[in-house]
DSSP file (Angstrom, degrees, kcal/mol; ACC not computed):
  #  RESIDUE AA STRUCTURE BP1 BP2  ACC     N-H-->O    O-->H-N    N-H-->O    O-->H-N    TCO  KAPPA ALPHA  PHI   PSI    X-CA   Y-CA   Z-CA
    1    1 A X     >        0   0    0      0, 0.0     4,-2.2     0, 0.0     5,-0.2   0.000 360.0 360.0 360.0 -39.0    0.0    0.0    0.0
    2    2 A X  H  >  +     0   0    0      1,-0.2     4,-2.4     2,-0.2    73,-0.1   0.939 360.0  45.5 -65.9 -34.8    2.8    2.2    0.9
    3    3 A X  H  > S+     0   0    0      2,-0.2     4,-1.1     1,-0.2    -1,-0.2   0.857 114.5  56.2 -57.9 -40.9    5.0    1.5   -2.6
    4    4 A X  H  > S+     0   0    0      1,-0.2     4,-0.8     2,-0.2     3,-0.4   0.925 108.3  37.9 -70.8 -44.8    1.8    2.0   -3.9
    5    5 A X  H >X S+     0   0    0     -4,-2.2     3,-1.0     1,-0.2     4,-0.9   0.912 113.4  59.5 -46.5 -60.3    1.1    5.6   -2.4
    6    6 A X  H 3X S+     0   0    0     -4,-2.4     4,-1.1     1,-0.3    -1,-0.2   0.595 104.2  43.5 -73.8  -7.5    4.5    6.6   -3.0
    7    7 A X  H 3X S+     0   0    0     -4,-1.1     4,-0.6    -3,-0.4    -1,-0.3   0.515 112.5  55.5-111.4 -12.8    4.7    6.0   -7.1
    8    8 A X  H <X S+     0   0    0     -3,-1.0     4,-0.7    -4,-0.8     5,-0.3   0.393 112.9  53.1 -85.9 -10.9    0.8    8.0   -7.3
    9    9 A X  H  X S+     0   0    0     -4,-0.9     4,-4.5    -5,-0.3    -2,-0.2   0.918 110.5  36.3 -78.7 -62.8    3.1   10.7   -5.5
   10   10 A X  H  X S+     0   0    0     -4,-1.1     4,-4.9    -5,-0.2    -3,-0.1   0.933 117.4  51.9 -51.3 -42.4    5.9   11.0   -7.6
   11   11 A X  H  X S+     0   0    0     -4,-0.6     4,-2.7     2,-0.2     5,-0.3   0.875 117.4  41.8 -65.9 -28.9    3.7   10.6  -10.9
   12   12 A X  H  X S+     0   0    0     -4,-0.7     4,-2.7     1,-0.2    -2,-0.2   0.970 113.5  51.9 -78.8 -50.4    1.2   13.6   -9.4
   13   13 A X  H  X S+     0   0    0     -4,-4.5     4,-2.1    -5,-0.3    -2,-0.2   0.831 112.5  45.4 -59.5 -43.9    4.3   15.3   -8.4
   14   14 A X  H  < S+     0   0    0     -4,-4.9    -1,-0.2     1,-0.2    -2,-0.2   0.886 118.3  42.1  -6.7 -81.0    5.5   14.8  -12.3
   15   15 A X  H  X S+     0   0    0     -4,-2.7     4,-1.6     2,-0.2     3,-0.4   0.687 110.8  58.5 -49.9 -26.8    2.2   15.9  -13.7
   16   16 A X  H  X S+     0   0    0     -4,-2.7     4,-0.8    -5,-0.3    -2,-0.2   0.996 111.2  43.7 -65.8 -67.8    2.0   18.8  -11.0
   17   17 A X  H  < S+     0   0    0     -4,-2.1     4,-0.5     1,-0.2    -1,-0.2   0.106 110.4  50.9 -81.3  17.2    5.2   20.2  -12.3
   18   18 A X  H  > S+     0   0    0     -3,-0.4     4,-0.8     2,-0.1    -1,-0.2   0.515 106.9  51.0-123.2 -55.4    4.7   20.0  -15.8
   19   19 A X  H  < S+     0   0    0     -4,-1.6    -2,-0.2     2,-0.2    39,-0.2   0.715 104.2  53.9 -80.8  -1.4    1.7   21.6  -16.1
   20   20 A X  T >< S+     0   0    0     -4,-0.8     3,-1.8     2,-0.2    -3,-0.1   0.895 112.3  45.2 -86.3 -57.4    2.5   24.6  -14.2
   21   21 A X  T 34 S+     0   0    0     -4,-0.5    -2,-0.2     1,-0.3    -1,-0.1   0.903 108.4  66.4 -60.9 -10.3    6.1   25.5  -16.7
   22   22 A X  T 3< S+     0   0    0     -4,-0.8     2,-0.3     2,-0.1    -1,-0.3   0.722  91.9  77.6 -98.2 -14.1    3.7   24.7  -19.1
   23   23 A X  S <  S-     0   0    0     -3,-1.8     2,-0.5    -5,-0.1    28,-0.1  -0.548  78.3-101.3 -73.5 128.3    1.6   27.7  -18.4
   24   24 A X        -     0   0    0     -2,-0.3    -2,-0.1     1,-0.1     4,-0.1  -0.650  28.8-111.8 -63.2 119.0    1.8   31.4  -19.2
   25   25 A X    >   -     0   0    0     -2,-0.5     3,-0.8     1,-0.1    -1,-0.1   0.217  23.2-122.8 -20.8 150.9    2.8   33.9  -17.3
   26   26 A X  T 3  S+     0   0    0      1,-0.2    -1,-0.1     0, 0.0    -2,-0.0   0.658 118.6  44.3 -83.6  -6.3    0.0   36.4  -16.3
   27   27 A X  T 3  S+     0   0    0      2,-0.1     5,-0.2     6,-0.1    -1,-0.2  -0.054  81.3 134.9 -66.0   2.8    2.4   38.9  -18.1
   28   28 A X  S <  S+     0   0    0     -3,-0.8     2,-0.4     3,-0.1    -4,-0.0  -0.478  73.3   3.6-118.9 153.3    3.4   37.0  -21.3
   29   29 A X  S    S+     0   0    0     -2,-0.2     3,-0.1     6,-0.0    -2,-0.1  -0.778 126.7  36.8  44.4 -87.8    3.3   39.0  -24.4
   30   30 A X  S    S-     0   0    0     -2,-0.4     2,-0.2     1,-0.2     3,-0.0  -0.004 103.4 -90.4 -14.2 145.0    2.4   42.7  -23.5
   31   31 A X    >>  -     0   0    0      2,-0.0     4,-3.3     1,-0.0     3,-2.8  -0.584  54.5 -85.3 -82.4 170.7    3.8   43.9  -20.6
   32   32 A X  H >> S+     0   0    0      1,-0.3     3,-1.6     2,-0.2     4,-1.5   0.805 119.7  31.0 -60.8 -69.1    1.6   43.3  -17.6
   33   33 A X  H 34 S+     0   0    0      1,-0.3    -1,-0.3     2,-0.2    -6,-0.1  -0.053 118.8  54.0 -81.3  40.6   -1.1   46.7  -17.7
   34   34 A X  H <> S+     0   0    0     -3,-2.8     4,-1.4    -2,-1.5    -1,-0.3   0.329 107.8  53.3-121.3 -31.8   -1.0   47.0  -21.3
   35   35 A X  H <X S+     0   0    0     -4,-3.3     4,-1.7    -3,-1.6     5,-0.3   0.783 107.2  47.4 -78.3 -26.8   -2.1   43.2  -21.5
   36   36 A X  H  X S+     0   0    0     -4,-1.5     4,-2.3    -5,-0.4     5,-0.3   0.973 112.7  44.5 -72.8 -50.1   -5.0   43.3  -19.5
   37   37 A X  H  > S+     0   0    0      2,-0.2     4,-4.0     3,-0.1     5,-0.3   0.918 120.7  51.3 -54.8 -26.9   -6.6   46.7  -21.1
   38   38 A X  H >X S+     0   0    0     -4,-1.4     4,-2.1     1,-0.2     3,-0.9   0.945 110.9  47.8 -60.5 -79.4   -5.4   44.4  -24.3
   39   39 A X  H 3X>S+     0   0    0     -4,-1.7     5,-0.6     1,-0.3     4,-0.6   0.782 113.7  39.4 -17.0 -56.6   -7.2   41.6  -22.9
   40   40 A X  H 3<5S+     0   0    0     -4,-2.3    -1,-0.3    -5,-0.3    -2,-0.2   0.915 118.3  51.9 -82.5 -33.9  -10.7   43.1  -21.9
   41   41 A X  H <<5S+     0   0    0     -4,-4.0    -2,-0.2    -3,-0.9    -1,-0.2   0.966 112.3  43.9 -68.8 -35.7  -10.8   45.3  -25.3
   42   42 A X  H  <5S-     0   0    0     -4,-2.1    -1,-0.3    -5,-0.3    -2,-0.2   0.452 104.5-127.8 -85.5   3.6  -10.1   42.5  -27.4
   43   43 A X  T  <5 -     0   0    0     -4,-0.6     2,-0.4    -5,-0.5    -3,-0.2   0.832  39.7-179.8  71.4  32.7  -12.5   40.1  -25.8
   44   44 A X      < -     0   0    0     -5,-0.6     2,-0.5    -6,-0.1    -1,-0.2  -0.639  11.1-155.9 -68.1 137.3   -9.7   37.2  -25.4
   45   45 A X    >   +     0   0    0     -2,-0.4     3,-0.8     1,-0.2    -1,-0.1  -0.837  22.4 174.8 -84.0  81.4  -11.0   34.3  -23.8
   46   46 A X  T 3   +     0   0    0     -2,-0.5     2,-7.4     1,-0.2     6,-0.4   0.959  65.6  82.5 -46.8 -61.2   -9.0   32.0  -22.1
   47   47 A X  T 3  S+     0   0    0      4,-0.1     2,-0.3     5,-0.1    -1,-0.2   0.228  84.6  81.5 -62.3  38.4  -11.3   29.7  -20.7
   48   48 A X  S X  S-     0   0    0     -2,-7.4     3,-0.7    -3,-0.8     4,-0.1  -0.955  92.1  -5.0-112.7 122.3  -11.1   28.3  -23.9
   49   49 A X  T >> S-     0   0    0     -2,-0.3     4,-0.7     1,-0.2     3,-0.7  -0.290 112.3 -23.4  98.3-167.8   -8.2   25.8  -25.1
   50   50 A X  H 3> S+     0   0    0      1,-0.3     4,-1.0     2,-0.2    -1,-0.2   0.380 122.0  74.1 -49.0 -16.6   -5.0   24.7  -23.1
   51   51 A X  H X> S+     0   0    0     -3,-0.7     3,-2.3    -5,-0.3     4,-1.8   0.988 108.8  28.4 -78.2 -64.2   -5.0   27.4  -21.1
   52   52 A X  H <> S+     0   0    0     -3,-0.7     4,-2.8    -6,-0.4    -2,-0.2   0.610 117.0  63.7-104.4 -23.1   -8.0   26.1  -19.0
   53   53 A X  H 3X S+     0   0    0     -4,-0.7     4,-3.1     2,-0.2    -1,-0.3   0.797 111.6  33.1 -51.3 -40.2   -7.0   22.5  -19.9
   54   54 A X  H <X S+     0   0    0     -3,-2.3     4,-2.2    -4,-1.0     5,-0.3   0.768 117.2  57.6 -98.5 -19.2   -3.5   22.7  -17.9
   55   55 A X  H  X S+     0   0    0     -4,-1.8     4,-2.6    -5,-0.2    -2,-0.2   0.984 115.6  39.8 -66.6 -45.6   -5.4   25.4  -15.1
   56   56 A X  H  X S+     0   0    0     -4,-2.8     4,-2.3     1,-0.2     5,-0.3   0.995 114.0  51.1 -69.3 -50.5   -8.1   22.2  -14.4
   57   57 A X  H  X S+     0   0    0     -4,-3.1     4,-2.2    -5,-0.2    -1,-0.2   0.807 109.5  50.9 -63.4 -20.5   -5.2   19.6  -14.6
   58   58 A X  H  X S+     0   0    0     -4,-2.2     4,-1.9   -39,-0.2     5,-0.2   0.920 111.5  51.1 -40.5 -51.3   -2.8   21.8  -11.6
   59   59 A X  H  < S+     0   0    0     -4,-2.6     4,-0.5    -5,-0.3    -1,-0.2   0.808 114.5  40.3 -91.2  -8.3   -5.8   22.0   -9.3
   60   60 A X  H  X S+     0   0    0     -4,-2.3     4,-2.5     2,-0.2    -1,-0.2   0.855 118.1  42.8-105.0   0.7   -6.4   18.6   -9.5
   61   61 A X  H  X S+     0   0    0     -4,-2.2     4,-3.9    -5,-0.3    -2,-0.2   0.750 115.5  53.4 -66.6 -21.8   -3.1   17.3   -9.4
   62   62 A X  H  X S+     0   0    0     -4,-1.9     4,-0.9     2,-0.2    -1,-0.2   0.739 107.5  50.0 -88.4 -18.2   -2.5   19.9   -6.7
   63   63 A X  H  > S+     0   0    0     -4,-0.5     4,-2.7    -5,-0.2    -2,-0.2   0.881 113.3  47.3 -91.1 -48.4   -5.6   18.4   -4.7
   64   64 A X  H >X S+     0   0    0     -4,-2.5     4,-2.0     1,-0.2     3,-0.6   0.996 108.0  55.2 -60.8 -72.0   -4.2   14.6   -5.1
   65   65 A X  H 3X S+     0   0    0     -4,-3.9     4,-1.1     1,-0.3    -1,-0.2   0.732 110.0  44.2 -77.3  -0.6   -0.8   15.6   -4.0
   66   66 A X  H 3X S+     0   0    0     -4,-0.9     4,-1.9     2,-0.2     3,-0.3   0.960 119.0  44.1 -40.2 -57.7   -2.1   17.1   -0.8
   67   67 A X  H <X S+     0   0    0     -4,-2.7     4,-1.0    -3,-0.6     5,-0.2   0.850 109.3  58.2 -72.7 -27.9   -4.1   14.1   -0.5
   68   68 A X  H  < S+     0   0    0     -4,-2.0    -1,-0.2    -5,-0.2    -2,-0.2   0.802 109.8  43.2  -7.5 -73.4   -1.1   12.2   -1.5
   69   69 A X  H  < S+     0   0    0     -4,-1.1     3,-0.4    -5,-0.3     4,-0.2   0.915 107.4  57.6 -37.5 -75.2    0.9   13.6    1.5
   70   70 A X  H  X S+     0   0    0     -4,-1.9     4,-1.4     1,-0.3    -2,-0.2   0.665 111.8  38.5 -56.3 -25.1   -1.6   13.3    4.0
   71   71 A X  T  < S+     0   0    0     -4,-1.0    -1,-0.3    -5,-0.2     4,-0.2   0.494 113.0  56.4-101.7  -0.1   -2.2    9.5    3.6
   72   72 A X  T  4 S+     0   0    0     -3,-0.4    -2,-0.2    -5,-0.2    -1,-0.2   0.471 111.6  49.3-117.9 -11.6    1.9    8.8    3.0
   73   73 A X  T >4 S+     0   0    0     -4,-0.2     3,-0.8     2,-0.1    -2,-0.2   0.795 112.2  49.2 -99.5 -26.0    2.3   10.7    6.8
   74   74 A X  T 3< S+     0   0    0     -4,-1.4    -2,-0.2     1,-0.2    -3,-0.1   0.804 105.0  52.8 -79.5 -11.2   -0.3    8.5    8.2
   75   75 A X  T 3         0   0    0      1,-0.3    -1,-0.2    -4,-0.2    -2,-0.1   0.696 360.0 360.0 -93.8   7.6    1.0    5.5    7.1
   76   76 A X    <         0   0    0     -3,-0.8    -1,-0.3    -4,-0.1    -2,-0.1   0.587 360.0 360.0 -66.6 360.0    4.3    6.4    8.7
């Protein structure tokens, strides 16, 4: 059970860290207050495409390796 815990740890921690470089800065292209007025005039939508694909898979990789943790200190 423990082997078992500790290799879903390392693989979230993998996934964890992969999708996060994988991400854009909230700054990337424009600099930061010229990309947000950019942002809201031009009507970009993020919550469209990869960006919201790699934001869902961090929070739940980031919610497994919490739970991850918690169950690998109790079995100590």
């Amino acid at each position: 059970m423990k082997v078992f815990v500790i290799v879903l740890h390392v693989i979230v921690s993998l996934i964890l860290i992969g999708s996060i470089l994988l991400q854009s800065g909230k700054s990337a292209g424009l600099s930061g207050s010229i990309a947000g007025g950019a942002e809201t005039l031009m009507g970009k939508n993020k919550s469209k495409g990869y960006e919201a694909l790699l934001s869902k898979i961090t929070t739940v990789g980031a919610i497994t390796f919490v739970v991850t943790s918690v169950v690998l200190v109790m079995l100590q």
